[in-house]
C-alpha positions as CSV (number, residue, x, y, z in Angstrom):
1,X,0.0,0.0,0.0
2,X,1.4,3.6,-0.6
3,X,0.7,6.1,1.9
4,X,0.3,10.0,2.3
5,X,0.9,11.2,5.8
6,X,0.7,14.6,7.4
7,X,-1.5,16.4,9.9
8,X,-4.4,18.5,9.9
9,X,-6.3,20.4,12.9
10,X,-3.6,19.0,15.1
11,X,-4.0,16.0,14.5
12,X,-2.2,12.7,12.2
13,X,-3.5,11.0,10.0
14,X,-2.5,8.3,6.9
15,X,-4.3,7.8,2.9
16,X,-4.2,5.4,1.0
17,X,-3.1,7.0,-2.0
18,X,-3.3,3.5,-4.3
19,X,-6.8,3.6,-4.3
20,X,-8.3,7.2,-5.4
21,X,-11.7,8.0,-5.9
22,X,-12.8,10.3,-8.6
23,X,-16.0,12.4,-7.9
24,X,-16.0,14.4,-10.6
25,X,-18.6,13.9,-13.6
26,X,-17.0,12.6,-16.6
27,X,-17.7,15.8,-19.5
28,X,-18.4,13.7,-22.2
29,X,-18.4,16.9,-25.2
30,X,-20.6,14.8,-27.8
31,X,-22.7,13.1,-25.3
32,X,-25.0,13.6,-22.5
33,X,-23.9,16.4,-19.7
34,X,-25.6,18.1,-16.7
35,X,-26.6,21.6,-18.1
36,X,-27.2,24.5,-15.4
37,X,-28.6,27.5,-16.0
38,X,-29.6,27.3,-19.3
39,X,-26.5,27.3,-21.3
40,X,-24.9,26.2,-24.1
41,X,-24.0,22.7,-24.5
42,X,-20.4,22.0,-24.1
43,X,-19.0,21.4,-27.5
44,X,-15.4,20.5,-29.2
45,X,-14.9,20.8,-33.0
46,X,-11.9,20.3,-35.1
47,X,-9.3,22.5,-35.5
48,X,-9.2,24.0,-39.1
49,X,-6.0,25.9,-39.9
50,X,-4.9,26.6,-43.5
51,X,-5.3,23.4,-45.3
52,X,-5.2,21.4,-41.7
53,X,-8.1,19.8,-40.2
54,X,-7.6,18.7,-36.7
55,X,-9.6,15.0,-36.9
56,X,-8.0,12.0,-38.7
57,X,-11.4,11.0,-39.6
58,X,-11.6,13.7,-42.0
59,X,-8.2,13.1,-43.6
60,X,-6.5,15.3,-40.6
61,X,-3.0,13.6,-39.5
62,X,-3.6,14.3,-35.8
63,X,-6.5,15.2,-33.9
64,X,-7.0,18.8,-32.4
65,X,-10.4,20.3,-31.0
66,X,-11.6,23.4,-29.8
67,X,-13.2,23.4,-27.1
68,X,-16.5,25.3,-25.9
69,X,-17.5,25.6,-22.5
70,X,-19.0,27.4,-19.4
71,X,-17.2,25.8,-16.4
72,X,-20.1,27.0,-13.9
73,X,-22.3,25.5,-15.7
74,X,-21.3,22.4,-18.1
75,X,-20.2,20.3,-15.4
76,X,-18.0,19.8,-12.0
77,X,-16.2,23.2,-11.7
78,X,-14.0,24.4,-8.5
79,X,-14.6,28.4,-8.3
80,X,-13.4,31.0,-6.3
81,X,-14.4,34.1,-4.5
82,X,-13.7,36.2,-8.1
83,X,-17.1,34.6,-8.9
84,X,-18.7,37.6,-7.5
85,X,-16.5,40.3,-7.2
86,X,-15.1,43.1,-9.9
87,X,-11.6,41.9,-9.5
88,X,-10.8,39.2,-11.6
89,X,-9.6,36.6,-9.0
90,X,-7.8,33.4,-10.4
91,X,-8.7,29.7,-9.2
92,X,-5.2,29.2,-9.6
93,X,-3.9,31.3,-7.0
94,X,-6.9,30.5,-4.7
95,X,-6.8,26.6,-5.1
96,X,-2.9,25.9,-4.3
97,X,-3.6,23.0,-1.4
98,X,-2.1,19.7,-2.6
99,X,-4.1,17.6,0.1
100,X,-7.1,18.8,2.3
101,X,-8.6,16.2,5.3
102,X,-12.0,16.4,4.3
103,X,-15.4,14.8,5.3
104,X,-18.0,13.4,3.1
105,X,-21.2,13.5,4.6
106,X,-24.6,12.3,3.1
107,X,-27.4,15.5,4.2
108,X,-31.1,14.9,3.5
109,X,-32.9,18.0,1.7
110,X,-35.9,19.3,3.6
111,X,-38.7,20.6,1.9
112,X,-39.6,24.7,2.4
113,X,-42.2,26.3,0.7
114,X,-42.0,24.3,-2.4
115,X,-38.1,24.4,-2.5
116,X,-35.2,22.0,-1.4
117,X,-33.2,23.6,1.2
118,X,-29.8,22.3,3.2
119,X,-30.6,23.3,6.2
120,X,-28.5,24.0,9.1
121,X,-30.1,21.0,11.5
122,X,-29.9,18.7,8.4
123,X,-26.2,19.5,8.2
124,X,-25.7,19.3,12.2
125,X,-27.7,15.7,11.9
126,X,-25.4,14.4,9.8
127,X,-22.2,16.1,11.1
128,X,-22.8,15.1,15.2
129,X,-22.0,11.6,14.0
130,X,-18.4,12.8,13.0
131,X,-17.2,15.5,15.5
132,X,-15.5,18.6,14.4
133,X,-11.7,20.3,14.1
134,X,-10.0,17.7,12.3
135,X,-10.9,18.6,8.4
136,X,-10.8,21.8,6.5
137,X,-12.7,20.3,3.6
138,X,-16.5,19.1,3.3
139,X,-18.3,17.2,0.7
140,X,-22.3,17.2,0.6
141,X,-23.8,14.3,-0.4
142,X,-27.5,15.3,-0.7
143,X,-30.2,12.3,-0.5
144,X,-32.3,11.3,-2.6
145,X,-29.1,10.3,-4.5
146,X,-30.1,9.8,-7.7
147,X,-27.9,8.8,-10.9
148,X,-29.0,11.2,-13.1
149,X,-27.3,14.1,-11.2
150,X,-24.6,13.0,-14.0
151,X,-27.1,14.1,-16.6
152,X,-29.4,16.2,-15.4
153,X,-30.6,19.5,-16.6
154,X,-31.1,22.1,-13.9
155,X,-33.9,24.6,-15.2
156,X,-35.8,27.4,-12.7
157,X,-39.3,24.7,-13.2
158,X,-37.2,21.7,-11.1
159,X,-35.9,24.1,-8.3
160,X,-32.2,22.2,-7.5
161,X,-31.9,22.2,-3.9
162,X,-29.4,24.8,-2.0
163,X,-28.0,25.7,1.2
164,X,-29.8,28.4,3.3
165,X,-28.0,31.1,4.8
166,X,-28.0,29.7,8.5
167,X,-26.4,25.7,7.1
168,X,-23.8,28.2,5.3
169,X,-22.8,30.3,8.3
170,X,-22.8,27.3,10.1
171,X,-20.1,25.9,7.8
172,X,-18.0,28.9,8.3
173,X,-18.4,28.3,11.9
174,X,-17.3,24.8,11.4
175,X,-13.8,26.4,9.6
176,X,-14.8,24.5,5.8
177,X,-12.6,26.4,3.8
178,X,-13.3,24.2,0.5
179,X,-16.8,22.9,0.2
180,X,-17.7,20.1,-2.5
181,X,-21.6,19.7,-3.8
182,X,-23.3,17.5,-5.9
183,X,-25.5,20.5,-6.3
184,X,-25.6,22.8,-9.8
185,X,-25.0,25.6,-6.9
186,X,-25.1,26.1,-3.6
187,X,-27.5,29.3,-3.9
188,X,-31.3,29.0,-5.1
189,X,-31.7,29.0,-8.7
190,X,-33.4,32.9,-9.0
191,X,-32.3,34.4,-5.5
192,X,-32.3,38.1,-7.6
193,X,-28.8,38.0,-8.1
194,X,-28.0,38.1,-4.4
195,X,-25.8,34.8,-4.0
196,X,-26.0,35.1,-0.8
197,X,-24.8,31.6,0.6
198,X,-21.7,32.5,-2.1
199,X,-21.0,35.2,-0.1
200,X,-21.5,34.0,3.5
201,X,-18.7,31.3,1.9
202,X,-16.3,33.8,1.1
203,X,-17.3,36.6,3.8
204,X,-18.7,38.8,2.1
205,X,-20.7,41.9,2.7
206,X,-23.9,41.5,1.1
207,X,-23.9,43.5,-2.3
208,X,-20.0,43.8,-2.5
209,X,-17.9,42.9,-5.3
210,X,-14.5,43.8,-3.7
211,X,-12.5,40.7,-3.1
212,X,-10.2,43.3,-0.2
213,X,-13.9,42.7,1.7
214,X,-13.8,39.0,1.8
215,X,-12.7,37.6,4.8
216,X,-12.1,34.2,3.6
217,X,-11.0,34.6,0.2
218,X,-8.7,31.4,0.2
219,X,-11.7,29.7,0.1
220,X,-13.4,27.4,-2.7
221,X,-16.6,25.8,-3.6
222,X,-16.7,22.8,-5.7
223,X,-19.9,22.1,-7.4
224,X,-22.2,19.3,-9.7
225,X,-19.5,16.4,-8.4
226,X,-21.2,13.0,-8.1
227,X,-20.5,10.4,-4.9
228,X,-21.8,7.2,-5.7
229,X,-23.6,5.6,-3.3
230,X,-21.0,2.9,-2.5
231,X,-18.6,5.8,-1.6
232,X,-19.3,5.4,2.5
233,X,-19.4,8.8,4.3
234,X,-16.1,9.5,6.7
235,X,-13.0,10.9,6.1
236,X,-10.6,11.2,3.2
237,X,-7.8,13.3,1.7
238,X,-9.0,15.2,-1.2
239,X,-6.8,16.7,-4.0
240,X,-8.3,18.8,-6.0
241,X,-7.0,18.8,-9.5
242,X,-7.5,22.0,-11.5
243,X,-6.2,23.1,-14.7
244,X,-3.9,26.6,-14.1
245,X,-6.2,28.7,-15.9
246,X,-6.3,32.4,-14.8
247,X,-10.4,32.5,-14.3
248,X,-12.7,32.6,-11.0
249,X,-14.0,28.7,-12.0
250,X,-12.2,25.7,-14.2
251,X,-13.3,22.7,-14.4
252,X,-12.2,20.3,-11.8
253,X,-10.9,16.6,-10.7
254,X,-12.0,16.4,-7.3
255,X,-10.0,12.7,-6.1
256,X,-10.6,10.7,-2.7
257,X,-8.4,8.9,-0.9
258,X,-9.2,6.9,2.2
259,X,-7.6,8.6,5.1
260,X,-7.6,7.5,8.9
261,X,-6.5,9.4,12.2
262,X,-3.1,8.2,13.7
């Protein structure tokens, strides 16, 4: 077996690192995807340069694509605190922890007035179970868990579930400074462009978009991963693999390994 070790909250703790677990949701470009939002479909198409054609198929001698996307919303995405604010804050420079302890925890959605909420005592039901201080790093399960999170399209008529302002503060509380979903986001759908459990994450004054106001602006959300259900809640050592581009989301890698406490 090959191990990570290192410490976290004070305390020790050992990973498998031979037996990762990818939570992210496989972006298949000419297939089905989970859609958010309403946009575009992610799309690729061959490179055509000159006389060159980027696809073998079509007589090409190599394949190369371009690629169409909107990271928040074609898929599992990592984004940072630039999300909101005028200054254009880089993932990149936000997202720089190689390993994070972190706790996967499966939450039941309650229903409010017609909407799914996370709720603060749905979170605290789930976290007693688990204690608190060791990990910096949360993943939500939310129950039902159905497959087709993988595929599914999240429109304003289906309401996706979100976190309420009191579960959010009480994450801060907590001190989760990266948070992983299987949520399209972690705000309602049409919350009139307030974000507001966004900015609760980041500590941010309602209605700013200065990233000198967030207190916590080290920290990331991760959202639309998938846990399959034979993925048991408890701790693990997440790396979070991110391509280096210079924007407030990219698309992400999210990978699990089974940690215990020494």
């Amino acid at each position: 077996m090959s191990t990570i070790e290192g410490t976290a909250g004070g305390f020790s703790y050992r990973a498998d690192s031979s037996r990762p677990i990818d939570i992210s949701i496989p972006l298949q470009f000419g297939g089905p995807q989970p859609n958010h939002f309403g946009a575009p479909r992610a799309t690729a198409e061959p490179l055509e340069a000159g006389g060159f054609i980027g696809d073998t198929r079509r007589g090409g001698s190599c394949n190369a694509e371009a690629y169409r996307l909107v990271p928040h919303c074609n898929g599992t995405h990592t984004e940072c605190v630039g999300h909101v604010t005028d200054d254009r804050v880089s993932i990149r420079d936000v997202a720089t922890a190689c390993f994070v302890a972190t706790l996967l925890i499966s939450v039941e959605t309650w229903r409010v007035n017609g909407d799914r909420q996370v709720t603060e005592a749905a979170l605290n039901a789930s976290l007693t179970a688990w204690g608190g201080g060791r990990a910096s790093g949360l993943i939500v399960r939310t129950l039902p868990n159905a497959r087709d999170k993988c595929l599914q399209r999240y429109e304003a008529a289906s309401m996706p579930a979100y976190f309420t302002s009191d579960a959010m503060r009480s994450l801060v509380v907590l001190g989760i400074e990266h948070l992983l979903v299987d949520l399209p986001s972690v705000d309602r759908f049409h919350d009139e462009g307030k974000l507001a459990a966004h900015r609760i994450f980041w500590g941010l004054p309602a209605g700013s978009r200065c990233a000198a106001d967030a207190t916590r602006a080290a920290a990331t959300i991760t959202e639309m991963i998938f846990v399959p259900d034979h993925v048991a809640d408890g701790h693990y050592l997440l790396n979070l693999q991110l391509p280096p581009f210079m924007t407030d989301a990219a698309p992400s890698r999210p990978l699990l390994f089974p940690l215990e406490w020494v």
